[in-house]
Each structure stands twice: as C-alpha cells, then as structure tokens.
N, C-alpha and C positions, 0 to 999 in steps of 0.2 A: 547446567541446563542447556547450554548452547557455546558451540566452541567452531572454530575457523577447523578447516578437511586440516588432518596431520600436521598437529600442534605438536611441539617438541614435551614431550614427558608428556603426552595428555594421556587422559580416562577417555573410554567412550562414550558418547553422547547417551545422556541421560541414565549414566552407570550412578549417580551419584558422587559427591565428594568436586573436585574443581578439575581445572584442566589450564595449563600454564598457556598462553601462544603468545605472537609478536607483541600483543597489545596487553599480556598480563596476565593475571587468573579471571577466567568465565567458568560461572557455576555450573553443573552438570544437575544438578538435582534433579529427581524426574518429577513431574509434574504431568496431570490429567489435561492433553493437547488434546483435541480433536483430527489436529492439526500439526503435519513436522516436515520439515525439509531436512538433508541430510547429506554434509560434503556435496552441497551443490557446487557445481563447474558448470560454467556456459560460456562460451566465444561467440562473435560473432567473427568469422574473417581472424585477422591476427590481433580485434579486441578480445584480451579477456578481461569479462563482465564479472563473474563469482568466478572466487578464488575457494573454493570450500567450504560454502557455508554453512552453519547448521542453527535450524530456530524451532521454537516448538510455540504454539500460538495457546496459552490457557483459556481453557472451557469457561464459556460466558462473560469475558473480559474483552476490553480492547487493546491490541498492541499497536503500537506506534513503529512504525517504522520509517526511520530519520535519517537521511544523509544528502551531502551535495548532489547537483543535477548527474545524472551519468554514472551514479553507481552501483547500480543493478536494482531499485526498489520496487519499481514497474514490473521487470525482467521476474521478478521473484511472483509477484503476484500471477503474471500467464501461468509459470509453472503449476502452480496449485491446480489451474482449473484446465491445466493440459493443453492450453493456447501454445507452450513450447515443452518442448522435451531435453533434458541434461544432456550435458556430455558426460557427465560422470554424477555419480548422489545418487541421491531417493527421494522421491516426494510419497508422504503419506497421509493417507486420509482415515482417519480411524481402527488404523492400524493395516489396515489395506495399502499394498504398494500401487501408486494408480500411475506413475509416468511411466508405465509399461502396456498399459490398458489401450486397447483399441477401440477408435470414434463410438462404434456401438455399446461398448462396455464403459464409456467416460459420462455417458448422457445421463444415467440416472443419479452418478453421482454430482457431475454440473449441478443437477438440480439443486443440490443441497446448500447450493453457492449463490449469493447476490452481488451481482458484480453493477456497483454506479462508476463509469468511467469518468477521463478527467475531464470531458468535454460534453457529459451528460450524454448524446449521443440519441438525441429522441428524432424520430420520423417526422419531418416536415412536413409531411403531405398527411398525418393522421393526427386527429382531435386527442386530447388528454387523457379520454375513455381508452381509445384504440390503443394509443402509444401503453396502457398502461394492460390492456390486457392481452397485447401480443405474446407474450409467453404462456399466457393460459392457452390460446388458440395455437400454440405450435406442438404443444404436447397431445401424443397418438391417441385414439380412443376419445374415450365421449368424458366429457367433464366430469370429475366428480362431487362440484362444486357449484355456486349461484355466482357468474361472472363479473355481474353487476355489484351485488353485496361485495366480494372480494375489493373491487374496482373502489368503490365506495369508502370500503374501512381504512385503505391503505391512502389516500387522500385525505382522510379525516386524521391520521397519523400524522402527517404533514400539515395538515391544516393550509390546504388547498381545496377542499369536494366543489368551492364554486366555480373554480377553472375546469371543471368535468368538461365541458363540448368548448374550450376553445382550443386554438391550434397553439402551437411553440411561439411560432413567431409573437402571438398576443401575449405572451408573458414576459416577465423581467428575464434577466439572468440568471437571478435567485430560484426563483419560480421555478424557470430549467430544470437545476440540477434538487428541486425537492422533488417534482414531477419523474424526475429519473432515479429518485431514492426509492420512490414511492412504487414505481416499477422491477426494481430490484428487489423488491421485500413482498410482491406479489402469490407467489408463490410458496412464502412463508418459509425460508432458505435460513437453514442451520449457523450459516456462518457469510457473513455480509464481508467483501472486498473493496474499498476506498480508492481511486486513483487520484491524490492530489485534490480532494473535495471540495477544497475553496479554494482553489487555482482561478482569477480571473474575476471574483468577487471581492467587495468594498467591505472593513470590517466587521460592519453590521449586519449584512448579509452572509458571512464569514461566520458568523458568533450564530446565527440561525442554525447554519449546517452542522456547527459542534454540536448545539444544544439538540440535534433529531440525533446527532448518533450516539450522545447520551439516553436520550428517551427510547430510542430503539432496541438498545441492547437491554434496558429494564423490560420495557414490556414486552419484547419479543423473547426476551433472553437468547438471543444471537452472542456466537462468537464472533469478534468481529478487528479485520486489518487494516490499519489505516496508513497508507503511503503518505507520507509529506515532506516538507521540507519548513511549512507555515509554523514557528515553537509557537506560535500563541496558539495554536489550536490543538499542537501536541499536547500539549500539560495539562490543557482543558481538560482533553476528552480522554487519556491515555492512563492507562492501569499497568500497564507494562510498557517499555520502551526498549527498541535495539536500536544502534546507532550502525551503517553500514561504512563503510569508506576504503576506497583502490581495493571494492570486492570482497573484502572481509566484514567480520564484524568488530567491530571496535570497543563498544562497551554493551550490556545487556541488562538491564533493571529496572526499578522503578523510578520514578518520575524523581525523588527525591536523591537519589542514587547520580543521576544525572547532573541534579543542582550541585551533589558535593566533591565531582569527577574532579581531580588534577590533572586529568587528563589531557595534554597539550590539545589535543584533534579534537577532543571531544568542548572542550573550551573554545578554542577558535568559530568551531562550527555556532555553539549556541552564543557566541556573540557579536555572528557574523565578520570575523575578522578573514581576510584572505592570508596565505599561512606566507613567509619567508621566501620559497621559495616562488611560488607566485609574483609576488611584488618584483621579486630580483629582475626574473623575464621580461616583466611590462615597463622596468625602468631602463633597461638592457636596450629594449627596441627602442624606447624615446631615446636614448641617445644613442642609438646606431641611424635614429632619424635625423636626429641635430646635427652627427656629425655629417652624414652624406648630403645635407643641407648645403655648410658651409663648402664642402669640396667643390660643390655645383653654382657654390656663389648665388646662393637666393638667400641668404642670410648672410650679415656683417658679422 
C-alpha cells in the first residue's frame, strides 16, 4: 500500500502484493484513498526532507502520521493542499494530479481540505462569529448558504456556540484550537488536516481534541490526517498509522501492528528512547567539555 521512491525488488505503489525497502516489506495493496502522495522528494537547501515517499490516506478513516520533530510530517501535509510543490513525486487528489495545478485550478479543490494548524491561527482582532466565517466570506459569488446556521452548527460540534461574540484572547487555550476546528470544518471539507493538535495543551485538554476528531470523522464522515508526535493521542484517535523517519517511511499499519513492531526505530520512537547514536554525541561533548575544563584548569 505504501512503499519508500525506489525500493530495491519493489511492486509499484498500490499494484498489490508488498514491496521490500531498507526498512523491510510495506504492503502495496490498493485501497480506496481519496487521497495519495507518490515518491515524494523535497529539499530544502542541501536538507533533504522526503526521501521518496509514498502514502495513500483511506476513505472516511483517520491516519496517524508519527515520527520525530524534523521529519517531513508538516512538509507532507502543505503538499496535499499545494502550500509546496515536490521536487520529484505525485500528489493526488482523487485521482486528479494537483501538484501540477495552478493557484486558480488549486482553489476549488483547497476547498475540499480543512486545514486546523498547530497554532490554531485565529484573527485576534475578529470575535468567534467572524473568525469562524471568514472562509465563507472569501469564497467568489453570493452565498449559497445561511452564514449564521452554518457559524452556529459548527460550534455546537465543538460544544462552544456560547463563545459565539467573544474574541481569542477571552478563551483558554483549548478553546483556541476547538474554535479553529470548528473553522476548518465550516465549509464542510471532505478531508480534514491536523498540525500537531494538541501541541501546547494540558492532558485533559488534549483528550478534548482527540475526542472531536473522533466525533468529526463520524458525523462528518471526513477523511481525515493527523500529524503528531503526541502516541497518547495517536492510538486514540488513529485507524491507520505511518511512521515517517530520515524521510522515509518506516513502518505503515494499524495501531496494533505498531504495538507488535520489532522494529528497532519504530520501538525506540514509541518509548521515547533516544537511539545509540544520539547518546554517543551528547556524551562525546560532555567529555570533550570536562576535558577542555581541566586543560584550562577550572576543574581539579
């Protein structure tokens, strides 16, 4: 189903049957994505970010996508909605190639996309109404809709409609980023994008946000990608899971598939361990400290 760009002995993505790469066999099977990346490649400068990625996102499901800070999870998320363009790959949308489309051909499929970022990202200067129906008022032509009822239903999702007229500032943190859930899903957008969602909130608050992006994908039936690094919230909320790591993918399955990994990488990651080589470096410089300590005689 999903295989790293030019796997040695591989199938093609989503030919069926598996595909061997550095990290093992990933299944190819195809499956109904709405949604596919393909031998993605991005650098920035002389980082490269994807090494060949390739993921297919199942229709009505949520997938998890997990790895350490810096290794392209974010980077993968602009792609979709054409915030960046590859150096090499495919992004597809419905079978539509769209990282080829220009600004005016990208718009109406944008729409289809709800994007809550990691920093919720709502207008200081505009009350919870405003903030939440600015995408209604930025699309051309005359409403087709009651802006208010929309405004309305999509707070009552959240279970915020009594913050309707106050500003950001008068809400928690939590509040925040439901208020910018709630803005994302305005629009009634096929397939909902996560940056980090409970980055910067307290458990409780945390376990809020899993529990709407559960309730969302029922009653919206949204496909929907959730970037994290948070496992308590991965497992929660996750029906499929990729693990991403130095740009590839590492392991691709479900949540349980995860728990029975032997995976050294994928082990360390969900136990938070820092891997071998890591540690080597950070003990390397405490003692390239100690030692240039003693040379300089501030230490006996």
């Amino acid at each position: 189903m999903h295989a790293d760009a030019q796997p040695s002995n591989s199938t093609p993505p989503n030919s069926g049957g598996a595909a061997t790469t550095r990290w093992g066999v990933v299944r190819t099977s195809p499956i109904d994505a709405p949604v596919r990346i393909e031998g993605l490649e991005k650098s920035f400068g002389k980082q490269r970010v994807l090494r060949g990625v390739s993921m297919a996102f199942p229709r009505g499901k949520t997938t998890v996508v997990l790895g350490p800070s810096g290794c392209g999870k974010s980077v993968i998320l602009k792609h979709l909605v054409g915030l960046l363009k590859p150096d090499k790959g495919r992004v597809l949308y419905e079978g539509e190639r769209v990282d080829r489309l220009s600004e005016r051909k990208l718009a109406p499929i944008r729409r289809q996309f709800g994007f809550l970022f990691q920093q919720g990202a709502l207008f200081d200067s505009m009350t919870v109404y405003d903030n939440i129906a600015f995408p209604m008022r930025e699309l051309e032509g005359e409403s087709p809709y009651d802006e208010e009822a929309r405004v309305r239903r999509v707070l009552r999702l959240v279970g915020l409609e009594s913050t309707i007229e106050k500003y950001p500032s008068e809400l928690s943190g939590g509040q925040q980023k439901r208020v910018a859930l709630a803005r994302a899903v305005v629009l009634e957008p096929k397939i909902v994008l996560y940056d980090e969602p409970t980055t910067g909130l307290d458990p409780i608050r945390s376990d809020v946000i899993n529990e709407l992006i559960i309730k969302l994908k029922q009653e919206l039936r949204v496909t929907s990608i959730v970037v994290t690094h948070d496992l308590t919230s991965a497992f929660k909320v996750a029906d499929h899971m990729v693990m991403l790591y130095d740009g590839q993918v590492v392991l691709d399955g479900d949540p349980e598939e995860f728990r029975r990994s032997d995976d050294p990488t994928v082990g360390r990651f969900l136990r938070g361990e820092a891997s071998d080589d890591e540690l080597r470096a950070i003990r390397e410089v405490t003692a390239a400290n100690r030692e240039s300590a003693r040379v300089s005689g501030d230490i006996s």
